[in-house]
C-alpha positions in Angstrom: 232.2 136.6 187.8 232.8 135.4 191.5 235.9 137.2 191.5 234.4 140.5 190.5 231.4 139.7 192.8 233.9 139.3 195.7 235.5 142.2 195.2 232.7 143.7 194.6 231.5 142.9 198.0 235.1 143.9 199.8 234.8 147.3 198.5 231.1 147.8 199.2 231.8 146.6 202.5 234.7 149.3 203.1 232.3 152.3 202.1 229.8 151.2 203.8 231.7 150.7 207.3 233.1 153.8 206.3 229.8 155.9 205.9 228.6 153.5 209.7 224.9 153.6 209.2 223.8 152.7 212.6 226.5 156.1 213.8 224.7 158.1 211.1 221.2 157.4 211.9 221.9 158.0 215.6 223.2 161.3 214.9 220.9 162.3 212.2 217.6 161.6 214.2 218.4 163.9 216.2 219.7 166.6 213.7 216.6 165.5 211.6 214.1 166.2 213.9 211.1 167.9 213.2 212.1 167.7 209.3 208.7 167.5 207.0 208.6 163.9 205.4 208.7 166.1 201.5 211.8 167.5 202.7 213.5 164.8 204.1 213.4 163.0 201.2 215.1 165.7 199.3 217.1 166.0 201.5 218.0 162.5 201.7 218.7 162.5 197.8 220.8 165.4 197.9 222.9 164.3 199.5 223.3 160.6 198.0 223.5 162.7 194.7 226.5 165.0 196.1 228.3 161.9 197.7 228.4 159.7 194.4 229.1 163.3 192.2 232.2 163.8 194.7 233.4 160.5 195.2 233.7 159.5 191.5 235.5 162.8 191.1 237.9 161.4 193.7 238.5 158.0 192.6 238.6 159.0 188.7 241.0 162.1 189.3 242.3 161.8 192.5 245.0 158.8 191.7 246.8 161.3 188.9 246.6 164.2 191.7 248.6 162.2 194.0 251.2 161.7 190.8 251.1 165.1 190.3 251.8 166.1 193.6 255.0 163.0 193.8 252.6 161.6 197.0 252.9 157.8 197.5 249.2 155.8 197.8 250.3 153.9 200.2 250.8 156.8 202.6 247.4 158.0 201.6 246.2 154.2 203.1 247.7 155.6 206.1 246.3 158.9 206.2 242.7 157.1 205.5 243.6 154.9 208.4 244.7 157.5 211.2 241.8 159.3 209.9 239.2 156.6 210.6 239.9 156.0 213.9 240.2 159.6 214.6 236.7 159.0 213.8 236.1 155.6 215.4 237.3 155.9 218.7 235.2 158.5 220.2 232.5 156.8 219.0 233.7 153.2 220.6 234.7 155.0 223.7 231.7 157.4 224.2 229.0 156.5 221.8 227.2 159.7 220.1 227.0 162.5 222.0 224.7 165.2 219.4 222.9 168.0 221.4 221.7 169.6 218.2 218.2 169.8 217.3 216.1 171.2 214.4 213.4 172.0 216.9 214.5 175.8 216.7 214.4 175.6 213.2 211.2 177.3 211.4 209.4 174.5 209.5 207.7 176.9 207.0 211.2 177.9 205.6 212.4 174.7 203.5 215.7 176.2 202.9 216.7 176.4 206.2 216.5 172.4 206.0 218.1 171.8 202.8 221.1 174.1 204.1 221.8 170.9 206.4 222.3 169.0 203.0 226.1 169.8 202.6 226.9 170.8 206.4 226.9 168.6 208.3 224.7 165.4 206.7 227.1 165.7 204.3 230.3 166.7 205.2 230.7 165.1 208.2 227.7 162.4 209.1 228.9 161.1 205.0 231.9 161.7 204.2 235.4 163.2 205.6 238.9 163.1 204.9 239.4 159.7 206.1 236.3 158.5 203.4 238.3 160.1 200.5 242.0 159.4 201.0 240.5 155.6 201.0 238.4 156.1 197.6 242.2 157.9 195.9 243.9 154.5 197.9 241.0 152.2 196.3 241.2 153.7 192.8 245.5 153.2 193.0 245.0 149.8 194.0 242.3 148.6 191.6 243.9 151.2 188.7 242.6 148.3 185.6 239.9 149.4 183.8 237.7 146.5 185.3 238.8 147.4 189.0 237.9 151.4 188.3 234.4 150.4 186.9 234.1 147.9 189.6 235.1 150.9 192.2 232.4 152.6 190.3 229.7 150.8 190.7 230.5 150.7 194.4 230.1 154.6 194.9 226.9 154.1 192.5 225.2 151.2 194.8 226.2 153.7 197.9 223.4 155.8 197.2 220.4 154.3 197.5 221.9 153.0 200.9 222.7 156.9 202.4 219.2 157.4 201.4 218.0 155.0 203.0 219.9 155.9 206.0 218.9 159.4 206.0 215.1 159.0 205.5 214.8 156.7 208.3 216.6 158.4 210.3 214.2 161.4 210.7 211.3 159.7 212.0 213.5 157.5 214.3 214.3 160.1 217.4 211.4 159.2 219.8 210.9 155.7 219.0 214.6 154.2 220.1 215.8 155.1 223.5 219.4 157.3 223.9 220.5 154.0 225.3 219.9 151.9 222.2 221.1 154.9 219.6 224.5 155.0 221.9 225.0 151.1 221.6 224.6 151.4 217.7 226.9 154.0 217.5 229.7 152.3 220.0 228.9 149.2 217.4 230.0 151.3 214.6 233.1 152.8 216.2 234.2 149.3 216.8 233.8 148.7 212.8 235.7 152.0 212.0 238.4 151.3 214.4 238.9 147.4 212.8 238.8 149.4 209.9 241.5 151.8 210.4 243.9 149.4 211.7 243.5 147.1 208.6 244.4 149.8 206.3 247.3 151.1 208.9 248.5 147.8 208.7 247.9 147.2 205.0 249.9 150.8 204.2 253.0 150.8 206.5 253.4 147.2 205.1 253.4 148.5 201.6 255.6 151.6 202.5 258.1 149.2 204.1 258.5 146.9 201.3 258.7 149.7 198.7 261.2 151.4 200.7 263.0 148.0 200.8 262.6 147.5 196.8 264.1 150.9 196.3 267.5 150.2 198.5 268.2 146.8 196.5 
């Protein structure tokens, strides 16, 4: 049970940096500005729906798309890890620069808010290339039955915390200064670029040794 509960807890902990809460809520409050509180939280549930409905696809599929296409999981590690900090370092370097604004947006048409469900809360504030090349790596390297419904249960247990992210980010811009929202986001590059060098680390060190296994 500790074991599971650990692992648990590494894999959470992976997603969660991934998805950097205090970067999303920086960017969103500003993106979510002026959205109705009836819509926000449909909005905020949308997308925590879409993001489990995707990511399971990915870690449940995406391991035997990788087979079929002869690519090597360890290189996707790599490709999760140049993709984070792609991600991370602007954000470390710069903090969040967002200069979009809902305030142009007509508040007695509700589907011109829930068009910002996929684009961009979703694709990119949630998720991105780097977040699914590490769910394919994650499902290759916990592949046992008990390591896929573990994985599982991660993805699940990441949607009440986008929620959560999303719904208060809309009625945070105003009450935290741009100086504070930049600090949280610099924060959160820091974690992504930790991050991405761990798993550039972890996958060139696998593609070594299997290239070494494969000359003996």
């Amino acid at each position: 049970m500790e074991q599971w509960l650990l692992q648990f807890l590494l894999l959470y902990i992976t997603f969660l940096s991934m998805f950097s809460p205090p970067a999303t809520m920086a960017t969103a409050a500003i993106i979510l500005d002026g959205v109705p509180n009836t819509i926000l939280k449909r909005l905020a549930w949308r997308v925590a729906f879409e993001y489990v409905v995707i990511m399971l696809f990915v870690i449940w599929l995406g391991n035997y798309m990788l087979m079929a296409l002869g690519l090597s999981p360890h290189a996707l590690t790599v490709t999760g890890g140049a993709a984070l900090l792609f991600q991370g370092w602007p954000l470390m370097m710069r903090g969040t620069k967002v200069e979009q604004s809902n305030h142009a947006l007509d508040s007695d048409n509700p589907k011109r808010f829930r068009d910002l469900a996929v684009v961009p809360l979703l694709f990119p504030l949630s998720m991105g290339g780097g977040t699914i090349a590490v769910g394919i790596s994650s499902a290759a390297h916990n592949s046992t039955l008990e390591g896929m419904m573990t994985l599982s249960a991660v993805i699940l247990m990441m949607a009440p915390t986008i929620a959560l992210t999303f719904l208060v980010s809309g009625p945070l811009q105003g009450r935290l200064s741009t100086g504070a929202m930049d600090t949280l986001a610099r924060i959160s590059g820091i974690i992504l670029v930790t991050l991405s060098l761990q798993l550039l680390v972890t996958g060139l060190t696998d593609l070594v040794m299997v290239e070494i296994h494969s000359m003996r």
